[in-house]
RODO-2510 file (C-alpha; in nm, 4 decimals, decimal comma):
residues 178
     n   res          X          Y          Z
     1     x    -3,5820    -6,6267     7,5989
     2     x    -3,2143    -6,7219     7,4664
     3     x    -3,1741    -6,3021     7,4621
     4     x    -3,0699    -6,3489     7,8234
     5     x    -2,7532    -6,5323     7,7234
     6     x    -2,6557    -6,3034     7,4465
     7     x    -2,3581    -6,1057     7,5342
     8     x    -2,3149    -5,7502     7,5016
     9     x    -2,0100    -5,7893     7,2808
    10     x    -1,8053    -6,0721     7,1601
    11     x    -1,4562    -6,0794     7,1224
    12     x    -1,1614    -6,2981     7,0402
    13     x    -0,9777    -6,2034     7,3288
    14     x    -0,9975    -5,9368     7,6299
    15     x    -0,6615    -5,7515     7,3958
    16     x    -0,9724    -5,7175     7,1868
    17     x    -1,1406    -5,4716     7,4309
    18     x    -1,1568    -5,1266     7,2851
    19     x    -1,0750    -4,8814     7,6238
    20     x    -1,1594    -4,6075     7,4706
    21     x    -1,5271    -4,7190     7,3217
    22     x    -1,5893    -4,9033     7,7343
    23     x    -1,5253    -4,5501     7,8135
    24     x    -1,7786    -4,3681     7,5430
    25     x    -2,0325    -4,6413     7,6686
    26     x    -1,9715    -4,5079     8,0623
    27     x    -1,7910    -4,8341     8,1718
    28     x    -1,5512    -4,7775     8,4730
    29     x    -1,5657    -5,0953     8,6127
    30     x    -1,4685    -5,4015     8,4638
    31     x    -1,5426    -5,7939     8,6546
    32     x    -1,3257    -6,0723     8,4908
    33     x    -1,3304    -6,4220     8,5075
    34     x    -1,0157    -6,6458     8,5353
    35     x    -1,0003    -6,9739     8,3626
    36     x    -0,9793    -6,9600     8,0061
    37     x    -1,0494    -6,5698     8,0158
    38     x    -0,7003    -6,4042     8,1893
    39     x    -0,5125    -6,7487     8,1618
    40     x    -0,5532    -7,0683     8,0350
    41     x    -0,7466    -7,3388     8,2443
    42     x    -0,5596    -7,4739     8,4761
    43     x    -0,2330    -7,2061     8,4410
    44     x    -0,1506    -6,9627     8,6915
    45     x     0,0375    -6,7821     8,3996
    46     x    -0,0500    -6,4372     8,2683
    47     x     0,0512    -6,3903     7,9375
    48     x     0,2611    -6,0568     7,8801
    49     x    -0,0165    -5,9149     7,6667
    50     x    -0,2818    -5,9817     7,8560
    51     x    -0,0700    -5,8023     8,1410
    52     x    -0,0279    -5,4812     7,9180
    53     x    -0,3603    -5,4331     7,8235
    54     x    -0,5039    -5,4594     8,1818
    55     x    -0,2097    -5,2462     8,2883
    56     x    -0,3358    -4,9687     8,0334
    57     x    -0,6601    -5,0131     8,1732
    58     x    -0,5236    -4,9034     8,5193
    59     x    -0,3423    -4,6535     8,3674
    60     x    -0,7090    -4,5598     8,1856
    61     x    -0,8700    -4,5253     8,5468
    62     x    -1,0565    -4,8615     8,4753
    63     x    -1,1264    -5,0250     8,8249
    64     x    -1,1217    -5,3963     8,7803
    65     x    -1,1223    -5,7083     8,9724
    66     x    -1,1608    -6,1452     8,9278
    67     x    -1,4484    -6,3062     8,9950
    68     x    -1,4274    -6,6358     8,9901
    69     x    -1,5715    -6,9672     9,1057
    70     x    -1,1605    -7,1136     9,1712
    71     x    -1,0101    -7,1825     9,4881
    72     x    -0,9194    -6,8696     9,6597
    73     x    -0,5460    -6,9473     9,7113
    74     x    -0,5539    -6,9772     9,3346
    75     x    -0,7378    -6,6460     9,2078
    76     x    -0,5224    -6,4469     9,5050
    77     x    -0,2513    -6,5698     9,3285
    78     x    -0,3590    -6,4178     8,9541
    79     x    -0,5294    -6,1058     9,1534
    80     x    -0,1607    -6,0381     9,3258
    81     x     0,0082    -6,0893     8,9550
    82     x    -0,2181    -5,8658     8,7499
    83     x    -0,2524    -5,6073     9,0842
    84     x    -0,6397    -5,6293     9,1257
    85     x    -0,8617    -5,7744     9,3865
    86     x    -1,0565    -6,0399     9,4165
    87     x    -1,3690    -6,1955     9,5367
    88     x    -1,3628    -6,5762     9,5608
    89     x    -1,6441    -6,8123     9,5535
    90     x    -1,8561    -6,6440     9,3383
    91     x    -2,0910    -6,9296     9,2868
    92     x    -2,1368    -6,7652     8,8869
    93     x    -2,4105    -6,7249     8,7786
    94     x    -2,5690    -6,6300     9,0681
    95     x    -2,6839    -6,2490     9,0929
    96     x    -2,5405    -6,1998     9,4426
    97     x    -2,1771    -6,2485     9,3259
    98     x    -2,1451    -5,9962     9,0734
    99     x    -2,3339    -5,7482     9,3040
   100     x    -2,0690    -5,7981     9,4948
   101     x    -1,7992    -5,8142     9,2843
   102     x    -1,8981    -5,4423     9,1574
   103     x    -1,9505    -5,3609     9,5399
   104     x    -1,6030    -5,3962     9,5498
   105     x    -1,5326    -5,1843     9,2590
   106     x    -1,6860    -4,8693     9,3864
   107     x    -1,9281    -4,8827     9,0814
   108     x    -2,2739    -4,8699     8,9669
   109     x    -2,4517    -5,1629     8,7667
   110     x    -2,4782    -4,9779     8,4652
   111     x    -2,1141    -4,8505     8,4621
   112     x    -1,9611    -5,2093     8,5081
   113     x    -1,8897    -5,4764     8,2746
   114     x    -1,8088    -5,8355     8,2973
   115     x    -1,5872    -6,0358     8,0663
   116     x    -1,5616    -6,4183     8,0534
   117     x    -1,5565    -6,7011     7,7933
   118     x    -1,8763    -6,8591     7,9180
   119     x    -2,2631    -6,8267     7,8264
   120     x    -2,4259    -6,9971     8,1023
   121     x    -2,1932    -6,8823     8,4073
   122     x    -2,0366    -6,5305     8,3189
   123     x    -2,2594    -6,4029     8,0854
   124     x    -2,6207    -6,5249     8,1973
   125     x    -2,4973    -6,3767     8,5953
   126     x    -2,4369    -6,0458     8,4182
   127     x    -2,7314    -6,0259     8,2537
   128     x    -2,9087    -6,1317     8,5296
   129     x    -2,7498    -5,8237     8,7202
   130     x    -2,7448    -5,6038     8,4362
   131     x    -2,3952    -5,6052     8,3585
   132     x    -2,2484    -5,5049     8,0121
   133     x    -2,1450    -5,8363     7,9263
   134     x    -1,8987    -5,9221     7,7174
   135     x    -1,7982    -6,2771     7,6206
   136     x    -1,4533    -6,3496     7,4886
   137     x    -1,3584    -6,6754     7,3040
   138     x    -1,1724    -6,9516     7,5375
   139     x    -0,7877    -6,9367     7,5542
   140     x    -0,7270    -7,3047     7,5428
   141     x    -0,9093    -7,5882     7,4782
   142     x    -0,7917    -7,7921     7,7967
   143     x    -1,1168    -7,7743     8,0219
   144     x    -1,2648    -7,8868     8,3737
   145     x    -1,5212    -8,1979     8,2652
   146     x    -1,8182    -8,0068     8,3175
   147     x    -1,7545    -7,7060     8,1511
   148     x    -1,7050    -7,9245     7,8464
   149     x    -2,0570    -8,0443     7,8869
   150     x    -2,1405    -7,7084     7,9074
   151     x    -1,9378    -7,6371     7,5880
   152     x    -2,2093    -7,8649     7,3727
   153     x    -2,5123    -7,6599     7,5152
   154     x    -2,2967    -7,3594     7,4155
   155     x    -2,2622    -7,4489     7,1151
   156     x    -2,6424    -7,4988     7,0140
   157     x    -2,7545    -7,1795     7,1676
   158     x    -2,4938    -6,9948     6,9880
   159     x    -2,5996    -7,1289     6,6818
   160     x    -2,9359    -6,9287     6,7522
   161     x    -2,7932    -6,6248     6,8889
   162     x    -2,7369    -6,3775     6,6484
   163     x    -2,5512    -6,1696     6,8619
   164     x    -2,2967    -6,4569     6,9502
   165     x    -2,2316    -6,5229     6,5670
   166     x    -2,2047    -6,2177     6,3874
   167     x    -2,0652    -5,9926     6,7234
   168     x    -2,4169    -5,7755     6,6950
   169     x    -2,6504    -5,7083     7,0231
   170     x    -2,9794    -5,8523     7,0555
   171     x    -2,9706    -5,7362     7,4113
   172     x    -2,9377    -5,3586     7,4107
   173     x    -2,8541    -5,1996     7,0639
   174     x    -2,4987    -5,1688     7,1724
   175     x    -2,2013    -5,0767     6,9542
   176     x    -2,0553    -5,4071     6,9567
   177     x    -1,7636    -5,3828     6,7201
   178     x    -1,5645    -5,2592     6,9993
***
C-alpha cells in the first residue's frame, strides 16, 4: 500500500538529476514543483545553479514546466525567470493536474517525470498518473503550517519505505542512483 508513495528516485537536490540517465530511461518531459523544490518556500529567487542545470536541460531538448498549487502571479513569476511554462492551480495530488501539466509538454505519461520535495502531494499525484517520480530533499526548512504537519506523516512513512531511505525503487525496478 505505502508502494504508491515511493518515489522513483530520490535525490538531494534537482543538480542531482543525471540528464543523461532521464534520457537512457526515455524521459523528455520533466513537471516540477516550486516551493522548496526550484526555490525556497516563500522566495521568488532561483539560485544560479539551479538555473544552469535546467538551462542544460533545455539545451538537452528536455521540455519542462511548474506545476504548482501557488498563486499564479507567483509561479508566472519563477516560470518567466527559469523560461518555462506553467500551469497554476494544480490542486496536487490530484490526477487531472499532472495530465495536464504533461498535456502541456507535448509528452506521453511514460516519457515524463515529476520532481518535488513532497510524498503526499508531488509524488503520490505522479504515481497516481504514472509519472517517473522523483522526490528531492526540501531546500529550506521555513514551511507553510500544513505542510509541516505533513512533514511528521512524512517522516513515518519514510521510515518504512525502503526506496525513500536507501534511494532504491520499490515501485518499478528503476536505476535509481541517477
Amino acid at each position: 500500500m505505502l508502494e504508491i508513495l515511493c518515489p522513483d528516485l530520490y535525490v538531494d537536490s534537482i543538480c542531482n538529476i543525471d540528464l543523461d540517465k532521464l534520457r537512457k530511461l526515455g524521459i523528455r518531459g520533466i513537471i516540477f514543483d516550486i516551493d522548496n523544490t526550484i526555490v525556497e518556500w516563500g522566495s521568488n529567487q532561483v539560485d544560479p545553479e539551479t538555473e544552469r542545470w535546467i538551462a542544460r536541460a533545455k539545451d538537452s531538448g528536455f521540455r519542462m514546466c511548474i506545476l504548482s498549487n501557488n498563486l499564479r502571479r507567483r509561479i508566472k513569476l519563477i516560470s518567466e525567470v527559469l523560461g518555462i511554462p506553467y500551469t497554476p492551480a494544480g490542486i496536487k495530488p490530484r490526477k487531472a493536474a499532472f495530465l495536464r501539466a504533461v498535456k502541456l509538454l507535448g509528452t506521453r505519461v511514460e516519457e515524463t517525470a515529476v520532481v518535488g520535495d513532497q510524498l503526499f502531494t508531488d509524488i503520490l499525484g505522479g504515481n497516481l498518473s504514472g509519472l517517473f517520480t522523483i522526490l528531492v530533499k526540501p531546500l529550506c526548512r521555513r514551511e507553510f503550517i500544513t505542510t509541516r504537519f505533513m512533514r511528521v506523516l512524512e517522516r513515518l512513512v519514510m521510515r518504512h519505505l525502503k526506496c525513500a531511505l536507501f534511494g532504491c525503487s520499490l515501485r518499478r525496478g528503476s536505476d535509481a542512483t541517477l
